[in-house]
N, C-alpha and C positions, 0 to 999 in steps of 0.2 A: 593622575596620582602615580605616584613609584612604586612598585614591587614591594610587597612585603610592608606597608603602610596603617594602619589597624582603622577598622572602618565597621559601625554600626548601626542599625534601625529595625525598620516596621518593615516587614515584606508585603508591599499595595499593590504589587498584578505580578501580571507574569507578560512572560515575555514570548513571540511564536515559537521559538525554539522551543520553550519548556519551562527554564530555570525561572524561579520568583524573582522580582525587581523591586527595587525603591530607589528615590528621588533623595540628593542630601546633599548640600553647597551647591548644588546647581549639577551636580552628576547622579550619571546614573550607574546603581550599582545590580548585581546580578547573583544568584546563587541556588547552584542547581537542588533540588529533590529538598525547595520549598514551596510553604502553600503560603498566601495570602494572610497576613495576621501574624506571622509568626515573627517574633522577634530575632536577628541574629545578628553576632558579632564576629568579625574575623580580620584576616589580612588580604590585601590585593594579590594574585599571584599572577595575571594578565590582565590585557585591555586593550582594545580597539579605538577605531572611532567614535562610537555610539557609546561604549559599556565597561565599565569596571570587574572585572569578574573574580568573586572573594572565594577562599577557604575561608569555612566559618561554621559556627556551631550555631544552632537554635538554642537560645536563652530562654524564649518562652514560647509555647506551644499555639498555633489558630486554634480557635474553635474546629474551624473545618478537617483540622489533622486527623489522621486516622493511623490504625495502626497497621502497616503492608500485611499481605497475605503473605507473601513471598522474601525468603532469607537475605536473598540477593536483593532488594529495592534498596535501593540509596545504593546502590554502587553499579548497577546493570544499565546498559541503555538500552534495554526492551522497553523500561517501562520510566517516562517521567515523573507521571504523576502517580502513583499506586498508592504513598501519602495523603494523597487527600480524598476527603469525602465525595463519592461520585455525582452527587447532585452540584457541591461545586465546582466541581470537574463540567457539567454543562454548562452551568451560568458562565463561566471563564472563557469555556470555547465561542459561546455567542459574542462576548464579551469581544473577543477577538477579530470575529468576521463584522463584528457592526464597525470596530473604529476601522478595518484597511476598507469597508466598501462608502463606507461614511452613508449607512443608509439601516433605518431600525428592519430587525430580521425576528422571526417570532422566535421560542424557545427553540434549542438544542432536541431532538428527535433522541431520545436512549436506546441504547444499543442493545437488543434483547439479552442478552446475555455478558456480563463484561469480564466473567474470565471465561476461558478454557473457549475464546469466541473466535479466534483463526484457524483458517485453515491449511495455512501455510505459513511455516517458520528457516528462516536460512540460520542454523546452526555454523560456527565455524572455529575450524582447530588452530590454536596458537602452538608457537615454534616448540613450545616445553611440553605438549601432549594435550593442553586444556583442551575442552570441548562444551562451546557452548556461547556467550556474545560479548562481545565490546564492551569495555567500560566507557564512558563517553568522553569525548577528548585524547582518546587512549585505543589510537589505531592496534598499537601491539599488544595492548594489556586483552587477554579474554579469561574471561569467568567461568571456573569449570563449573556448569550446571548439575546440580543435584537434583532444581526444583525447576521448573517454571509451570506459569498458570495461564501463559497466552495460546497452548496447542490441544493439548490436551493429557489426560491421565497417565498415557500412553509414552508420551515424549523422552519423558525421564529415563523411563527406562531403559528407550533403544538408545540414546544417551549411554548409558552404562554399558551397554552390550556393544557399543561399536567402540567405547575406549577399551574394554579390554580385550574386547578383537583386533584392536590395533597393537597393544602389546605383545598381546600373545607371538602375533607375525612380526612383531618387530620393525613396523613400518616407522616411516621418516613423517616430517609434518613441514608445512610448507611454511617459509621463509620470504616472504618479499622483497627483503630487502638483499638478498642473495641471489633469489630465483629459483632456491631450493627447495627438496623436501618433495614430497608424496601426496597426500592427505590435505585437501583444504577447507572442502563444505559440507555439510553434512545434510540437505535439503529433507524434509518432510512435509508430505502434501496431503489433507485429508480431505474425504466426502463429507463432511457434517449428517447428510442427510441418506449417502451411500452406505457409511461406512468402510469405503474403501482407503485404503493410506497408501502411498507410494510414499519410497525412501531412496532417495539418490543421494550416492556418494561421490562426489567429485573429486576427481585428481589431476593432479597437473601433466598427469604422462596416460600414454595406455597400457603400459604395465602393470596389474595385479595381480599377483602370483595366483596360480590355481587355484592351490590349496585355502589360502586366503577370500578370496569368493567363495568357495564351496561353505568354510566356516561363517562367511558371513550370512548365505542363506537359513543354513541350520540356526544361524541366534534370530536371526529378525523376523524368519516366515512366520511364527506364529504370531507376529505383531504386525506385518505388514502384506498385504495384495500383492504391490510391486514393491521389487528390489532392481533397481538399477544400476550401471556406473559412471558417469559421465567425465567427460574430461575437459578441462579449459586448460591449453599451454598456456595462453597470454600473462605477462607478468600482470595487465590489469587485475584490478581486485573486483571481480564476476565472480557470482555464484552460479550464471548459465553456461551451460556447457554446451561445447560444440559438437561434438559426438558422443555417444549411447550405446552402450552393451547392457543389453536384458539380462540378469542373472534369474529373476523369479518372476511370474506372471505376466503384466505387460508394460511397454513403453508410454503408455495414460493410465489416466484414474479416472470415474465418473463424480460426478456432484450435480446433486439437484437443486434447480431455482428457479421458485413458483410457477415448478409440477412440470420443469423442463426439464430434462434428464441432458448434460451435456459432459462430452467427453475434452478430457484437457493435458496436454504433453507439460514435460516438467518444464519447458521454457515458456509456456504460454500465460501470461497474465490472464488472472479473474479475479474475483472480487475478492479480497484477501477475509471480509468478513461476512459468509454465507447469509445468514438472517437479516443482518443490517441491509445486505444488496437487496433480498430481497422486499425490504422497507421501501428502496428506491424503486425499484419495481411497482408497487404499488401507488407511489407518486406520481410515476410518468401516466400508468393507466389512468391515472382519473384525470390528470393534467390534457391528454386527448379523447378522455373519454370515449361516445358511440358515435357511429353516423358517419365516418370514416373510409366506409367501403370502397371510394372510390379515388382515396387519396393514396400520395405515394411518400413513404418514410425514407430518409439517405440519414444512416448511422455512420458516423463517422468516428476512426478509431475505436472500430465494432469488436476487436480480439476474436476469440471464438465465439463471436455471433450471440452473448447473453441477450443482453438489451433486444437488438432485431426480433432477434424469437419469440422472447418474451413480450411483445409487441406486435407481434405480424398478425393476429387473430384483429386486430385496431385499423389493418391498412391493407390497401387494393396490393401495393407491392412494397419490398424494402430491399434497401441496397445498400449492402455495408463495405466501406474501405477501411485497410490495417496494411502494415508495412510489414508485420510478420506472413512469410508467408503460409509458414506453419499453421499460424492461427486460423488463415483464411481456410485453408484445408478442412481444417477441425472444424469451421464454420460450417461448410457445405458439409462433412459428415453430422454435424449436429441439427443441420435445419432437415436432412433427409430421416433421421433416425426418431425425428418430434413429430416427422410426419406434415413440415409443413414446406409445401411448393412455392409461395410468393415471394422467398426471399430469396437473395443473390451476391459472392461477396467477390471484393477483388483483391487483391492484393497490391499496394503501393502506397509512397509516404502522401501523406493528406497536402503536403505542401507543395508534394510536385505536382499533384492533379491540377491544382491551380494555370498554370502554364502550359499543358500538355495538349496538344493537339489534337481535335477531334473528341475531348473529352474532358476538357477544361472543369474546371470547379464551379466556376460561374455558372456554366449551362446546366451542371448537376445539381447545383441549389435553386435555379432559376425554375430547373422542371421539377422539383417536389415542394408536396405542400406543406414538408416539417423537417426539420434537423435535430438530430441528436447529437452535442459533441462531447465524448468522456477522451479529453487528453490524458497524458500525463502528465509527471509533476512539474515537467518544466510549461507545461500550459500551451497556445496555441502558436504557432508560428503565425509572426506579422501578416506574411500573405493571406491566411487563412483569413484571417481578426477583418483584414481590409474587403477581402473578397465576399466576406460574410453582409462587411456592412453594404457592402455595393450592391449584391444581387443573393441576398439569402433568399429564405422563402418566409410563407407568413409566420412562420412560427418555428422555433428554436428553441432546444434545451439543453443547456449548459451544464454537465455533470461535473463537476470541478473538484478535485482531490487536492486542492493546494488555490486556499480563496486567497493568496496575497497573489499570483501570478492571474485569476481572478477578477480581483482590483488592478491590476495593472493596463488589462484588456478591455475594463467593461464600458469607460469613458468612449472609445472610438465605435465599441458593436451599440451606444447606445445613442448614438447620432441618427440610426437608422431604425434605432428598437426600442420600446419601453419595457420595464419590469412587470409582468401580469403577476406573479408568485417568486417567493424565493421559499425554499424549507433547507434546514441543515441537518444533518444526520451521522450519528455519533460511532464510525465504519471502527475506533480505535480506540476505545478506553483507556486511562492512564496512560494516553498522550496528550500531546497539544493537536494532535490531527484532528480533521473533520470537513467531515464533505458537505457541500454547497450547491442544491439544485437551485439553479435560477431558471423561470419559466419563459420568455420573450416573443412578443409579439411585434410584429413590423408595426411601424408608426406609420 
C-alpha cells in the first residue's frame, strides 16, 4: 500500500516486536501501544516486507485495555504493552512462543512483581538536555522522564537531580550524529534485595570538571552507594564504558539471588529482573534435582557465576565460560565470598572453545553430565548448536532470552535431544519479552 492511504480493522495478535496486528485484503497491518480487540483506524506511514505500519487512532476500546500507570505509555519504548491487562499480557507471550516453536508450552510463569521490577535501567540524554528513553522508531526523539515505574521510587528523582546538575555546570549533551557533546547515559543499577544502587554517569570524554563531580556527589549520595563516571569515546551507541573513575563508594553493587550474595561491576550482565531470576533458579534446581554428587555441571555463558553458584550445592563440580573477562573475575570473587570451592570459571568466547586446542568444546561437554546455556539475545553461535548436538552431555538447559533465535536452533540440538520440560517466565512486563527454559535430554 502507498504512504498515507487510510486503513482500518480489529487489532487480532500482536506481533514479537510488540505492536498489535491485523489481517485485511490479504495484508498485514501493524500499530504500535495496541491490545487485541481494539478497533483502529488510520493512515500507512511505512512498510516493509511483511507489514503495513499505520498512525491510527483506537475507535473502540479491548476489553483487555487498561489504563497505563505511567504518563509516558503510548509514547515511551520502555514499555510496549503497559495498555493492556497483564493476565493478557501472559496469554499473548505464550501465544507467541507456541507459534515460533510450533510446540504447546504451559502457561506464562508471572513475574512477581510487574512494576517497579528491574534492576537495572539505561537512561539516556538527548542532544536538547532530555533525560530519560527513546520513543520507538525515534533514535533521536528522547522523553524527558518525570515518571517511570520499571526501577524504582527512587529513579525519578536522580533523574531530576542530574538534569539540573547538568545545567547548573553547563554541560553539552552528546550528538551522534556529530560526535559531539559531553553527557550520554545515565545508567542505574539496584540491589532489590541489597538495597544498594549504583549510578554511573557516562561520558563520551574524560573530562569532568571538578567542581562538577563534587556537586554530583553531594545530590545523589543520599540516593545512591556508588557514584561513578564512566566514559565510552566510540561514536557506537553503548551505554558500557570503557573506563571508571569512582567519585563515591565503589566500582560494584551487591545483589542477592536465592540467598547468594553476588558482587556485580557496571559492565557486567545479570538478570535484569531479580525475583523473576530467581523463579528460574528454582526451575533449574528441581529440573536436577538430588543425588548429583558426583556429577560435573559446564555453565556456559555463566557471567558473574549466578546460575553455577546457585547450583553448585547440586554438583561434584561446575565450570563456567564468559567472554567478559570481568565477569569471570567477579565469578571467582563471588564463588569465594558464598563460600563455595567446587566451582571454576574461564574466561573465553563459548564459540571459540569449540576449536581450541587442548580444550575443545566437544571434550568439555563430552566430560560433564549437564549443560547450562543462557546466551544472549542473538542466541548461540552455529558451532556451538552443532557441537552441542554431536557430543553434548545427557542433559542440557537451555535458558533462552529471545525464543525466535530459540526456534531457529532447536530443529538441529533436537536430532540429538528430546524436549523433557519447557516452562516460560515473565523476566519483563509490559513487553513482548519472555524467557524460555527448555529442559533436554540426549536421545
Amino acid at each position: 500500500m502507498k504512504y498515507g492511504l487510510p486503513a482500518s480493522g480489529t487489532i487480532s495478535g500482536v506481533s514479537p516486536e510488540g505492536p498489535g496486528v491485523f489481517e485485511k485484503d490479504g495484508r498485514t497491518f501493524a500499530v504500535r501501544f495496541t491490545v487485541p480487540g481494539d478497533q483502529v483506524a488510520g493512515t500507512v506511514r511505512r512498510r516493509d516486507k511483511k507489514m503495513n505500519f499505520l498512525d491510527a487512532q483506537v475507535t473502540s476500546s479491548s476489553a483487555d485495555r487498561v489504563k497505563p500507570r505511567c504518563p509516558f505509555a503510548g509514547r515511551c519504548g520502555g514499555c510496549a504493552w503497559q495498555q493492556m491487562d497483564y493476565a493478557a499480557q501472559l496469554r499473548w507471550k505464550k501465544h507467541l512462543v507456541q507459534t515460533a516453536l510450533g510446540i504447546d508450552v504451559p502457561d506464562v510463569l508471572p513475574s512477581p512483581d510487574t512494576f517497579y521490577y528491574r534492576n537495572r535501567m539505561d537512561y539516556v540524554f538527548g542532544t536538547d538536555g532530555n533525560l530519560g528513553l527513546k520513543e520507538p522508531e525515534k533514535w533521536w526523539s528522547v522523553l524527558d522522564l518525570t515518571d517511570c515505574f520499571l526501577l524504582s521510587p527512587e529513579a525519578p528523582r536522580i533523574l531530576a537531580e542530574v538534569r539540573l546538575w547538568a545545567k547548573r555546570h553547563a554541560l553539552t549533551f552528546w550528538d551522534s550524529r556529530h560526535g559531539t557533546g559531553l553527557l550520554r547515559y545515565l545508567m542505574i543499577r539496584e540491589g532489590k534485595h541489597t538495597g544498594e544502587r549504583l549510578v554511573n554517569v557516562v561520558t563520551s570524554a574524560e573530562l569532568l570538571p571538578t567542581d562538577a563531580a563534587r556537586d554530583l556527589v553531594s545530590r545523589l549520595s543520599p540516593l545512591a552507594t556508588s557514584i561513578v563516571h564512566g566514559v565510552q569515546p566510540k561514536i557506537t551507541d553503548l551505554s558500557l564504558a570503557e573506563t571508571f573513575t569512582v567519585l563515591h563508594g565503589s566500582l560494584e553493587f551487591h545483589e542477592k539471588l536465592a540467598d547468594r550474595t553476588f558482587a556485580i561491576h557496571p559492565n557486567s550482565f545479570f538478570q535484569t529482573n531479580t525475583k523473576g531470576a530467581e523463579q528460574i533458579v528454582t526451575i533449574l534446581r528441581d529440573i536436577f534435582g538430588t543425588g548429583r554428587a558426583d556429577q560435573a555441571l559446564l555453565d556456559l555463558y555463566c557471567g558473574v557465576g549466578a546460575l553455577g553458584i546457585c547450583l553448585a550445592d547440586r554438583f561434584k563440580t561446575v565450570r563456567g565460560i564468559e567472554v567478559d573477562a570481568q565477569a569471570i573475575a567477579l565469578a571467582t570473587q563471588n564463588a569465594a565470598a558464598n563460600g563455595i570451592a567446587n566451582v571454576t570459571f574461564e574466561s573465553s568466547k563459548v564459540e571459540d572453545v569449540v576449536t581450541r586446542p587442548g580444550a575443545a568444546l566437544a571434550e568439555l561437554l563430552s566430560g560433564s553430565d549437564a549443560v547450562i546455556l543462557d546466551p544472549p539475545r542473538a542466541g548461540l553461535h552455529p558451532r556451538v548448536v552443532k557441537t552441542l548436538a554431536a557430543s553434548g552431555p545427557a542433559e542440557a538447559v537451555y535458558v533462552s532470552c529471545n525464543y525466535r533465535a530459540l526456534a531457529r536452533e532447536l530443529p538441529e540440538i533436537l536430532t540429538a535431544y528430546r524436549i523433557a520440560s519447557i516452562r516460560c517466565v515473565d523476566l519483563f512486563p509490559h513487553t513482548p519479552h519472555v524467557e524460555t527454559v527448555v529442559h533436554l535430554q540426549r536421545r
